[in-house]
Steps between C-alpha positions, in 0.01 A plus 500: 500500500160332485174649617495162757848545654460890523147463694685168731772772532279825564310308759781436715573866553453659828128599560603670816725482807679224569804322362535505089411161418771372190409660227547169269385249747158409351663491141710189561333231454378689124823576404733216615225281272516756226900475471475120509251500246646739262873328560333163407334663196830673356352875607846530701458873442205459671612289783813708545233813597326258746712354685727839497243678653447185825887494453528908603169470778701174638840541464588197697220265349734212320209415299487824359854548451503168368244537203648846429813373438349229245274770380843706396678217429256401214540854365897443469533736793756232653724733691176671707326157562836373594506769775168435641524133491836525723334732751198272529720152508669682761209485719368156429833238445222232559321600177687299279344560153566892541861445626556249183291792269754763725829292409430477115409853470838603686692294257300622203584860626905400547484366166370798324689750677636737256869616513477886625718729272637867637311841341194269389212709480149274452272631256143671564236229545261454218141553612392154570240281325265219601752156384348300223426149635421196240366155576508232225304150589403209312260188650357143349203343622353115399146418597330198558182399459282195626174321267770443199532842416797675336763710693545849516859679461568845542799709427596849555794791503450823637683812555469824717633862579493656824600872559404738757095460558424346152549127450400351153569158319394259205445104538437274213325177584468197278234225644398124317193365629474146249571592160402905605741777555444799574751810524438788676724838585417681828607855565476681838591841684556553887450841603627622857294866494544532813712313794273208604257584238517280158282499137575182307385424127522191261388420168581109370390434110474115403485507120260228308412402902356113526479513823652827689353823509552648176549874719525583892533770566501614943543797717619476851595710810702439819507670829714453826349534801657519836657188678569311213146501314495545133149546329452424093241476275470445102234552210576202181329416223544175311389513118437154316385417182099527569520629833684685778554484905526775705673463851517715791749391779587676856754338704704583777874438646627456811891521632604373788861367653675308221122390300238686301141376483345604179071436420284584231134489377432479117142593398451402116234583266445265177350751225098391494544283808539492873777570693762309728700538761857381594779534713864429574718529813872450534774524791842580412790403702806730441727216672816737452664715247553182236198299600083574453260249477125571458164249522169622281191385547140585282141421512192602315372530173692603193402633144797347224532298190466119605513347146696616209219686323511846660194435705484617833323276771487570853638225716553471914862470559732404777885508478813463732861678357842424725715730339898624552768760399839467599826731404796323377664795442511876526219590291458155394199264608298236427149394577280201516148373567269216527104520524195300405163672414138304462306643184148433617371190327733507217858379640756570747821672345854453670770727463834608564764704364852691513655842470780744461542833603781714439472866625749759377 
């Protein structure tokens, strides 16, 4: 349990006579967001615990029951979320996305009901490990730019690991900027060392760079905070040719109902030169369990290779990204988005691009 839900939970103990206030009451709001998020992240082990725990303090929540049963669902636990998902359809008919999700897992469980045989005696249960989880995407991007000037295309295929509280991958990106390309290969570590507490490290290496960093290297942390507030910050340094950036960003994110607010403030450092400041806020809209949508917005100065000759100008910048991921399939999605970004004096760029996400 995290330090924030065990002091929301300590503090609505009984300081003295009186009726015992709930003893999960103040915790709701934390932990219904927490389950939503993690379900909506792929942590079902994660939002199984969450929404177990509202499920057991509210046994007759159907929200509750209702993510539960996706939770265990997710986890191939079809004859348990079947169970729950009866008992809360039950209680709300009207509800007509649980009683559909209800329906299917009854038939799933008919369907993979084993035949019983006589003097069957079930083995001992293995001691049970965290389940290895893999996610596999692949995007394309085309730029445009205005005042005559070449477009940009980027490619890239990445691939990562998930198992208990470590989370690792690899991404190789190819980009073309005019007769340019550069290719760079990313890898990165997620480390849960506590619940609610995360470490995060990435190094990216762009060989014979023209006009990416030719290393970044970053350090991050995360931290949830009651009712739906998640803190992060992260150290990076970007290393060109004849110089190197160092950024600093702090940014914060907000859950709430069915969206998540997400801001950020960059503060960058040019090696023998001033500093600038940026930032970047998005909303999320988690329209169901197929659909999210999200809008980005930035302003403010940024340090980054404007020409192809690996020399780093600072530039004020505005941009506006409409972006989308929808699931086909079980484990199967694909994303899109569309933005437009004004490089200071230099041009405006336009962009869009598509991708594919297949999670095992």
């Amino acid at each position: 349990m995290s330090p924030a839900v065990a002091l929301l939970l300590a503090a609505a103990l009984p300081a003295g006579d009186g009726p015992e206030p709930h003893p999960c009451l103040d915790a709701r709001p934390a932990l219904f967001t927490s389950a939503q998020r993690a379900h909506r992240a792929g942590d079902f082990d994660l939002a199984l615990e969450d929404a177990g725990l509202l499920a057991q303090c509210f046994p007759d929540n159907v929200d509750y029951l209702y993510q539960q049963a996706l939770a265990l669902a997710a986890l191939g636990r079809i004859a348990e979320a079947a169970e729950i998902a009866a008992r809360a359809a039950k209680w709300a008919a009207e509800y007509e996305e649980l009683v559909a999700f209800a329906n299917r897992l009854e038939a799933q469980t008919a369907a993979q009901a084993p035949e019983v045989e006589e003097d069957f005696e079930a083995p001992e249960p293995e001691q049970q490990r965290a389940p290895v989880r893999w996610l596999a995407n692949a995007w394309v991007a085309a730029h445009e730019l205005t005042g005559g000037r070449d477009g940009w295309n980027d490619v890239a295929v990445g691939l990562r690991r998930s198992q208990g509280d470590l989370s690792h991958g690899g991404l190789l990106e190819g980009e073309r900027r005019g007769d340019a390309n550069d290719f760079t290969i990313t890898g990165d570590a997620l480390w849960t060392v506590r619940r609610g507490t995360r470490l995060s490290a990435r190094l990216g290496l762009t060989p014979d760079a023209t006009f990416r960093p030719e290393v970044l290297a970053a350090f991050g942390a995360e931290r949830d905070l009651a009712g739906g507030w998640v803190l992060r910050g992260e150290l990076a340094q970007r290393r060109f040719d004849r110089t190197k950036a160092d950024n600093v960003t702090l940014g914060a994110d907000y859950y709430f109902s069915s969206f998540r607010f997400a801001g950020g403030v960059t503060v960058s450092r040019l090696s023998g030169a001033g500093t600038s400041l940026g930032t970047v806020a998005s909303l999320d809209w988690y329209a169901n369990d197929t659909h999210r949508y999200r809008v980005t917005a930035s302003l403010g100065d940024e340090l980054d290779t404007i020409e192809a000759n690996n020399t780093v100008l600072e530039t004020r910048v505005k941009s506006l990204t409409l972006a989308g991921e929808h699931a086909v399939s079980r484990g199967l999605s694909l994303g899109w988005w569309v933005g437009t970004i004004e490089q200071g004096d230099f041009y405006d760029r336009r962009y869009a691009g598509l991708s594919v996400t297949r999670r095992y």
